[in-house]
C-alpha positions as CSV (number, residue, x, y, z in Angstrom):
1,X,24.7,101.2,45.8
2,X,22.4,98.7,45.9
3,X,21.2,97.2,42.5
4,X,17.3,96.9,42.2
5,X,16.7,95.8,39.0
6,X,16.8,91.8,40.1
7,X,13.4,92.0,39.1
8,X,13.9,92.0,35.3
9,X,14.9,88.5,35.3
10,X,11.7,87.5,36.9
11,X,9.5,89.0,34.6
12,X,11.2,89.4,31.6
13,X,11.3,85.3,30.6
14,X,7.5,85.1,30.9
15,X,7.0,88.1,29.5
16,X,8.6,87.3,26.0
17,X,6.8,83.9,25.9
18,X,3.5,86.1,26.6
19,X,4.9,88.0,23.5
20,X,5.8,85.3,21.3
21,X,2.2,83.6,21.9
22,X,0.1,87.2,21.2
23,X,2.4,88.4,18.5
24,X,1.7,84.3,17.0
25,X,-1.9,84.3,17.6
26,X,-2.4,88.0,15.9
27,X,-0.5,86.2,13.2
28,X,-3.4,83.3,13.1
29,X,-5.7,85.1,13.7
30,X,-5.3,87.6,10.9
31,X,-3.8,85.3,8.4
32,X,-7.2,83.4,8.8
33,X,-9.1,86.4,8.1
34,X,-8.3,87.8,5.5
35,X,-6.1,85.2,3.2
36,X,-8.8,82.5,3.0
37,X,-11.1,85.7,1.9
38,X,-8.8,86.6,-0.6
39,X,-7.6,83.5,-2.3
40,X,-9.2,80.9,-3.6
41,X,-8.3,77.7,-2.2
42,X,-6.3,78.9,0.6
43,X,-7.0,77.2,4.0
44,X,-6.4,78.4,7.6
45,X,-3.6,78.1,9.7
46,X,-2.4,76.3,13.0
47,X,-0.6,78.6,15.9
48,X,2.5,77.1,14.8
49,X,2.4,77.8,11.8
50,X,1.6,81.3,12.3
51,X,4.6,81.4,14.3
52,X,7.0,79.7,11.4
53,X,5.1,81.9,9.0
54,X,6.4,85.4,11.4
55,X,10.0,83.6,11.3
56,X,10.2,83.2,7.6
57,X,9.1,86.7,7.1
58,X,12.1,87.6,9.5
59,X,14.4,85.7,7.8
60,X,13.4,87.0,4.5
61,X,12.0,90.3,4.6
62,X,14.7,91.5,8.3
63,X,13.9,92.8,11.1
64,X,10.6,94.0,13.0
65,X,12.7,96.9,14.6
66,X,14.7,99.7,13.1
67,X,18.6,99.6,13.1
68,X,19.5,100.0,16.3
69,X,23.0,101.4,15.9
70,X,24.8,97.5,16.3
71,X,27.3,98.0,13.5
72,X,25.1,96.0,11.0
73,X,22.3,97.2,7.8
74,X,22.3,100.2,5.8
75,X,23.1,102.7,7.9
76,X,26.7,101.8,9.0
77,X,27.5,101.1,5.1
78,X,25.9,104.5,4.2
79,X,28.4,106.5,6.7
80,X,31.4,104.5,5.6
81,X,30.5,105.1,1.9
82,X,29.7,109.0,2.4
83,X,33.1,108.8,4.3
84,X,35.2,107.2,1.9
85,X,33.3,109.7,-0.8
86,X,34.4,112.4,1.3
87,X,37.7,111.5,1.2
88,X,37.9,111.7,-2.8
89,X,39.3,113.9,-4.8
90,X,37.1,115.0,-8.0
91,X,39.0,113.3,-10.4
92,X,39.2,110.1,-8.0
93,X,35.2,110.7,-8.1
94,X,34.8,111.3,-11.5
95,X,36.8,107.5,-11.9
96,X,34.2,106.4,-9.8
97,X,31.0,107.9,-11.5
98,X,33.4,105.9,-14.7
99,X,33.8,102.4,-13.2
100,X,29.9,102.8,-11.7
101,X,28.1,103.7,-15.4
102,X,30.3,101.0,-17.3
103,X,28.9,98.5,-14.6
104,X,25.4,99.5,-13.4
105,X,24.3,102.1,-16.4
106,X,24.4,105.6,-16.0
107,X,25.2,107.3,-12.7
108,X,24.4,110.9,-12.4
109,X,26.7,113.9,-12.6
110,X,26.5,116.0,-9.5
111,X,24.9,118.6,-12.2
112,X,22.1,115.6,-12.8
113,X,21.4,115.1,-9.2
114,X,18.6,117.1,-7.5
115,X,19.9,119.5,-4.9
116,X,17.5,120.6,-2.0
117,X,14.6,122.8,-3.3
118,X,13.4,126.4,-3.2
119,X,14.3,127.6,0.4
């Protein structure tokens, strides 16, 4: 069988560059819109910095994208968590609930935590 998709590597290059310079000039174009209105003393922005501006907010805020399942963020540490909860017994739990409220404050009982509502 023949593969068909050479293609992708044709268009895909120019394709993110054609994304990188939209998704920059929304950027621009939006932070000169609306931050100079709302500021006082703020002045516009290049294209470049538009683009340094989206990669900051990357770096500190994550990703554009939900987790896509690659072993990373909250959702692989909830499962191994809810597993390793799982696998307590109540008075290992109870321990827990011990060591958690002497560190963070109180940590609810599960007669303090909300179960699902009416049906």
């Amino acid at each position: 069988m023949k593969n068909r998709k050479w293609w992708i590597f044709l268009v895909a290059p120019p394709a993110a560059v054609l994304f990188v310079f939209l998704f920059g000039e929304a950027v621009k174009y939006l932070w000169n819109w609306l931050v100079p209105a709302l500021f006082t003393g703020a002045h516009l922005i290049t294209f470049w910095q538009a683009l340094g501006l989206l990669l900051l907010s990357r770096i500190l805020f994550g990703s554009w994208h939900g987790n896509s399942g690659h072993g990373r963020g909250p959702r692989r540490w909830s499962k191994k968590w809810q597993a390793r909860w799982e696998s307590m017994t109540p008075e290992e739990r109870e321990a827990f609930r011990q060591r958690m409220s002497a560190r963070c404050g109180h940590w609810p009982t599960p007669e303090q935590t909300p179960g699902p509502g009416p049906a």
